[in-house]
C-alpha positions in Angstrom: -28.1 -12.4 17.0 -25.6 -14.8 18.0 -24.0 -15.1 21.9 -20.7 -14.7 19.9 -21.9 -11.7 18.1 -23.4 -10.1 21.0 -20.4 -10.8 22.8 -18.1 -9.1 20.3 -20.4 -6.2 20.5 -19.8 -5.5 24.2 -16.2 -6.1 24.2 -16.2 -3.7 21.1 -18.2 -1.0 22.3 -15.9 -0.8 25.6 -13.0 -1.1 23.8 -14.1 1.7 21.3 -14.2 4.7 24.0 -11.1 3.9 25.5 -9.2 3.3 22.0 -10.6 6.7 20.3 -9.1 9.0 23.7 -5.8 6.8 23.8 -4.8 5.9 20.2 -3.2 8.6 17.4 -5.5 9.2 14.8 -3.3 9.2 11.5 -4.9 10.7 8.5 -7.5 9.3 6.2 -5.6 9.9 2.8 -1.3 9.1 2.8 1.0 11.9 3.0 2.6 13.6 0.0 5.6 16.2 -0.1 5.3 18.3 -2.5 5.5 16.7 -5.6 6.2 13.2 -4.6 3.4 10.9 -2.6 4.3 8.0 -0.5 2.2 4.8 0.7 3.1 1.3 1.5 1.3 -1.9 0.4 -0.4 -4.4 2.5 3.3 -6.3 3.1 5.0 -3.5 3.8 6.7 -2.7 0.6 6.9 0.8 0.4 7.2 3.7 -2.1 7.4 7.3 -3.1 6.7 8.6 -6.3 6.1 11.7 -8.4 3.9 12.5 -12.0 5.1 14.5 -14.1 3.7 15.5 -17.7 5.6 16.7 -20.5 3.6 18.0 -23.9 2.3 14.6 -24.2 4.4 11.7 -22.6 3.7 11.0 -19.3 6.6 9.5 -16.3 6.2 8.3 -13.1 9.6 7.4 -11.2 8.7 5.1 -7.9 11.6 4.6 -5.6 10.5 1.1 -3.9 11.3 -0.9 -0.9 10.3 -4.4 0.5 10.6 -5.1 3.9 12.9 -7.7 4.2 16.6 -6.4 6.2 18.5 -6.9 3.3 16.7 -5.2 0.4 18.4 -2.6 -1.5 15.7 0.4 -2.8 14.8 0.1 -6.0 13.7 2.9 -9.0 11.2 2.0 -11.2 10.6 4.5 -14.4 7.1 3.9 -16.2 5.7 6.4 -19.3 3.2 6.1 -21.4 4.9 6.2 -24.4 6.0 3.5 -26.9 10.0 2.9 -26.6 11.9 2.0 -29.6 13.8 -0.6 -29.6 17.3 1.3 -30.7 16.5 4.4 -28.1 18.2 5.8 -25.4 17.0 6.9 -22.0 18.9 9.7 -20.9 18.9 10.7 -16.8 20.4 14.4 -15.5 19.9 16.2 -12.4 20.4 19.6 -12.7 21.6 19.5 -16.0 24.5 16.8 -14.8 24.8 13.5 -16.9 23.7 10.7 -14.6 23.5 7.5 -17.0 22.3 7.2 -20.9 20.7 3.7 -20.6 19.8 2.1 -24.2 16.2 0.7 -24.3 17.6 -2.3 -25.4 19.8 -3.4 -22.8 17.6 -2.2 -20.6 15.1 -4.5 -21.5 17.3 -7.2 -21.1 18.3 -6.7 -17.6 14.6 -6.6 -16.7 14.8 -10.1 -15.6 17.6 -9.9 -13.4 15.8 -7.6 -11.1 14.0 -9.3 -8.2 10.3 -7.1 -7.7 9.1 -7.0 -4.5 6.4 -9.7 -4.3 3.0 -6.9 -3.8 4.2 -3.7 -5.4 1.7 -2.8 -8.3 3.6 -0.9 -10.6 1.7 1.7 -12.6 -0.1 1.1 -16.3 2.2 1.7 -19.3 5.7 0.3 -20.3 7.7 0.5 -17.1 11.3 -0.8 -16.3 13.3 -1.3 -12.8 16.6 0.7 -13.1 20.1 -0.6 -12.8 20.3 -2.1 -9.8 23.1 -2.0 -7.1 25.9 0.9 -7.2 23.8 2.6 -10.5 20.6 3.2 -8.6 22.9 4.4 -5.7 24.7 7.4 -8.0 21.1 8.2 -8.9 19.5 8.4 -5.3 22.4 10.4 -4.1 22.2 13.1 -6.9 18.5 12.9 -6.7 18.3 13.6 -3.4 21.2 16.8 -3.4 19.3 18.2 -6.6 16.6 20.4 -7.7 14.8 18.7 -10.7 15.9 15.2 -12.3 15.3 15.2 -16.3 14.6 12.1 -18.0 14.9 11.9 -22.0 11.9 10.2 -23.3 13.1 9.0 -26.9 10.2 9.1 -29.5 9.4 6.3 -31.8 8.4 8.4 -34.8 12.2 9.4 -34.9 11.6 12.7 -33.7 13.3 14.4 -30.9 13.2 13.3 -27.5 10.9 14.7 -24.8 12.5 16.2 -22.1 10.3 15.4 -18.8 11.3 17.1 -15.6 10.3 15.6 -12.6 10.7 18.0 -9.5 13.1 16.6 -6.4 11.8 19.6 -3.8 10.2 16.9 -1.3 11.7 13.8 -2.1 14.1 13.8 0.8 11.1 13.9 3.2 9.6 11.2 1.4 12.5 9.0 2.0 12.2 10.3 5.5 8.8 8.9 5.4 10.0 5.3 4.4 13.0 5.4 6.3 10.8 5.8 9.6 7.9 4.1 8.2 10.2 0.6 7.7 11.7 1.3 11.3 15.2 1.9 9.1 15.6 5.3 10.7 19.2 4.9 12.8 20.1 2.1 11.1 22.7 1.1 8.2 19.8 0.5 6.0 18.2 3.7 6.2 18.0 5.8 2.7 18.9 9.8 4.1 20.6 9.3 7.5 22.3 6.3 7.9 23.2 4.8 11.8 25.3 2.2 13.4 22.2 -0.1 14.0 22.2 -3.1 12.0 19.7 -3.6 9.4 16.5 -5.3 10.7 13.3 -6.1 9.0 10.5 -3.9 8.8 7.0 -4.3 9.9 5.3 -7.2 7.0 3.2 -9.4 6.0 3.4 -12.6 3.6 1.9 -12.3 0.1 -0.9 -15.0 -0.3 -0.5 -15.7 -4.1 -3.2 -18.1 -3.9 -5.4 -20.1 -2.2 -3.5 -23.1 -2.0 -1.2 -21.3 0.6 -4.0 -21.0 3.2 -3.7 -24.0 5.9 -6.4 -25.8 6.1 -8.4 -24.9 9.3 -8.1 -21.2 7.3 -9.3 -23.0 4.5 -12.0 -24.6 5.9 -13.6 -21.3 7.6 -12.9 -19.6 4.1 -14.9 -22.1 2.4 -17.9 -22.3 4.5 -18.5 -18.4 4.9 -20.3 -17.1 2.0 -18.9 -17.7 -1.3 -16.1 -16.3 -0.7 -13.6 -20.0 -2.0 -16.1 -19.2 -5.5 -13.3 -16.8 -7.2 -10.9 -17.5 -10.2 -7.5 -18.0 -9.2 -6.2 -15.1 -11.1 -8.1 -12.8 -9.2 -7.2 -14.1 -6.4 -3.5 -13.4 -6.9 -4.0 -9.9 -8.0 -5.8 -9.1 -4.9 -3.0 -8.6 -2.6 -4.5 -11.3 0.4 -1.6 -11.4 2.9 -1.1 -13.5 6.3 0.0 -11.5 9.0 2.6 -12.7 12.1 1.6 -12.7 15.1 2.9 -13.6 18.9 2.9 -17.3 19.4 3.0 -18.5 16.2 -1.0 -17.2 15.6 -1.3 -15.2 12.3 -4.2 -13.2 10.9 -5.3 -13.7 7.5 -6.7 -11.2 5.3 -8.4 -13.0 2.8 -10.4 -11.6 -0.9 -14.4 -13.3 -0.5 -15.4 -14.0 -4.2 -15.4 -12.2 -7.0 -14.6 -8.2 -7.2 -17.8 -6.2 -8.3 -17.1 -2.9 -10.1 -15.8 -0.5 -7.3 -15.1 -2.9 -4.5 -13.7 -6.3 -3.8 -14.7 -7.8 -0.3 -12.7 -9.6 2.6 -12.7 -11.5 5.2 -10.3 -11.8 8.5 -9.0 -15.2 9.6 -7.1 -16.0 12.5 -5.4 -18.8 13.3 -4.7 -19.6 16.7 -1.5 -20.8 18.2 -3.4 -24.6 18.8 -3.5 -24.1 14.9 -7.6 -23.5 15.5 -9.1 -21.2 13.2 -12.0 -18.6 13.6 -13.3 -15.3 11.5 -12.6 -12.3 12.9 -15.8 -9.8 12.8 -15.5 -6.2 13.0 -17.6 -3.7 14.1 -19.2 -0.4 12.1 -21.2 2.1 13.3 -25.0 2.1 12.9 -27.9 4.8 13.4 -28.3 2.4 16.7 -24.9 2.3 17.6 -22.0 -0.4 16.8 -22.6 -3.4 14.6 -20.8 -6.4 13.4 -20.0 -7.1 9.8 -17.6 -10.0 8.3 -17.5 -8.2 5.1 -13.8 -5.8 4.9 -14.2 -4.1 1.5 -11.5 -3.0 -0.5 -9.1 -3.9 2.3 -5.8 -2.1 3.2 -3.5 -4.4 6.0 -1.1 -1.6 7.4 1.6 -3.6 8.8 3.8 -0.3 10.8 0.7 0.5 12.8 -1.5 -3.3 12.8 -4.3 -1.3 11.5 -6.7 -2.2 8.5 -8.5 0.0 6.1 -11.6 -0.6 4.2 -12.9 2.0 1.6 -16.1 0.5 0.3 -16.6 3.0 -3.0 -20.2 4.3 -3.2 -19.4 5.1 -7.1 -16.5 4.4 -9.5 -15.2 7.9 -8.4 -14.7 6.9 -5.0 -16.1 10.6 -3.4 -18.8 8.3 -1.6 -19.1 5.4 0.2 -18.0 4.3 4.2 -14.1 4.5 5.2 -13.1 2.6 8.1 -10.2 1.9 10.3 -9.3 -0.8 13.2 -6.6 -1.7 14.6 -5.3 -5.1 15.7 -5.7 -5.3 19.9 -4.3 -8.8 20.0 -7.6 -10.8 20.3 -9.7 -9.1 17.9 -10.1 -5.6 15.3 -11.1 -2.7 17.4 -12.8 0.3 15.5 -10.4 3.3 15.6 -12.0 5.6 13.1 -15.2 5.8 10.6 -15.9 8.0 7.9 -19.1 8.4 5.5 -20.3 10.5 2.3 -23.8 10.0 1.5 -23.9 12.2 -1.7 -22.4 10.8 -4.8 -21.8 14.2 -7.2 -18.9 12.9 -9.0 -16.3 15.1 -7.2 -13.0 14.3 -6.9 -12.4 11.9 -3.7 -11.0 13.8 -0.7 -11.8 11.8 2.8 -10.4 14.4 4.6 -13.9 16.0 4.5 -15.9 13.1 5.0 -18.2 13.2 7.8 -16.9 11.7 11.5 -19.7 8.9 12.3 -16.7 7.4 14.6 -15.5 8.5 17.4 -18.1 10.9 18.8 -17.9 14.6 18.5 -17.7 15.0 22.2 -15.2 12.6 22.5 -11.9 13.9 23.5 -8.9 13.1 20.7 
């Protein structure tokens, strides 16, 4: 083992009694209210949507935010269904006529809309809503009303499916980004709305590619691993950000090769002030206590809290495998939290019940 290494391993291990008494232990899965669930991406764009089925078209209606002061929430409307060309989608809330939007000119207006550079939309044909004073109306009669109905016109020239979406918890959801984007107060924020201006929320930057890395990051990228050996395609798609720091340093959170089937790994960069560059190692828990790893798989930036997230998948379920979270102390990742599932049965996922190998049973929370 390297003096580095064994040096990280001491400052870790000190670090990790103090951090599991003193720090809030959020949960291991995101929140949901009622029918609506909400989660942010890894630069702070963040969401709430609902799923609703009806006979058999499927919608899923995703109110989105970026981070950035000045953007507007956005609705985004996917289903699974084939729109004709010549079709209208219809929008009520409790019966009330909201807007009949043809599929055409919606279509058109797609372009026009600005999406938030790291939102992954869901599968299917999905379009942003008018933008502006129309998504607005909606939010506001969404938010006062029970269940929002969205005419699904059919291509075979039946009738249209009627899919209600429930609105019981959407208010707390918008709670949820409200407070989550540090709007909450301010003129920006969706449900109550202050005298604070409009500042930007906790972010990263989107790392599109690998072109965008300076080239100390580059360099340390390149020589650990493989990890530069990765099509530029999948690099894009897998949401690598850079992440702001005090004194002009910045942590990168960087995809190392190719995905494999359940898990694409990552490595942590940071760039010093003197524009020096170094990996970041973080420490897991072993039968023998903590141990370093430069691997972060599946990796989850949470820019509110400066934690990250890995969730290496055990199976293409997901209901095993090691969940881990650390949390950005200003010099390094500290271990807050790790979870582990040994026995791959094909169950459906719930972390909540995966066994605690980090913090200690008898340490106080």
């Amino acid at each position: 083992m390297t003096t580095r290494l064994l040096t990280l391993l001491m400052t870790v291990a000190a670090a990790l009694l103090g951090a599991s008494s003193t720090m809030a232990q959020p949960g291991r899965t995101t929140p949901s209210f009622e029918s609506w669930t909400v989660d942010c991406g890894n630069t702070g764009v963040c969401f709430a949507s609902s799923f609703t089925r009806s006979q058999s078209v499927w919608v899923d209606v995703r109110i989105v935010r970026d981070w950035q002061a000045e953007a507007q929430p956005l609705v985004r409307v996917t289903t699974n269904t084939e729109l004709p060309k010549d079709g209208t989608l219809k929008f009520e809330v409790d019966g009330a006529p909201i807007e009949a939007l043809p599929i055409e000119q919606l279509r058109e207006m797609q372009p026009a809309v600005n999406p938030p550079a790291g939102f992954r939309p869901l599968g299917g044909e999905g379009f942003w809503y008018p933008t502006g004073p129309a998504t607005t109306t909606l939010l506001d009669a969404m938010r006062k009303g029970k269940e929002l109905t969205i005419s699904v016109p059919a291509t075979t020239g039946t009738d249209p499916v009627a899919v209600p979406v429930p609105l019981l918890g959407l208010k707390s959801s918008l709670l949820w980004l409200d407070n989550r984007q540090d709007r909450t107060g301010t003129v920006a924020a969706i449900v109550s709305p202050g005298t604070d201006p409009a500042r930007d929320a906790p972010h990263a930057i989107p790392l599109m590619s690998a072109d965008q890395l300076p080239p100390e990051v580059a360099a340390v990228w390149s020589a650990n691993r493989l990890c530069s050996e990765i099509d530029p395609t999948i690099f894009a798609s897998l949401n690598a950000v850079r992440v702001p720091l005090a004194d002009s340093a910045a942590l990168y959170i960087i995809p190392c090769g190719a995905p494999t089937a359940y898990n694409s790994p990552y490595v942590a960069v940071l760039s010093g002030k003197d524009g020096a560059a170094r990996q970041v190692h973080v420490a897991r828990m072993s039968e023998k206590g903590p141990v370093a790893t430069d691997l972060i798989y599946n990796a989850r930036w949470i820019p509110a809290d400066q934690q990250l997230v890995s969730y290496f998948k055990g199976s293409g379920v997901g209901e095993c495998g090691l969940w881990n979270r650390w949390v950005w102390n200003g010099t390094g990742l500290v271990l807050l939290e790790e979870a582990a599932r040994k026995t791959c049965d094909g169950t459906e996922p719930d972390l909540s019940n995966w066994s605690s190998t980090w913090p200690p049973k008898n340490a106080s929370n």
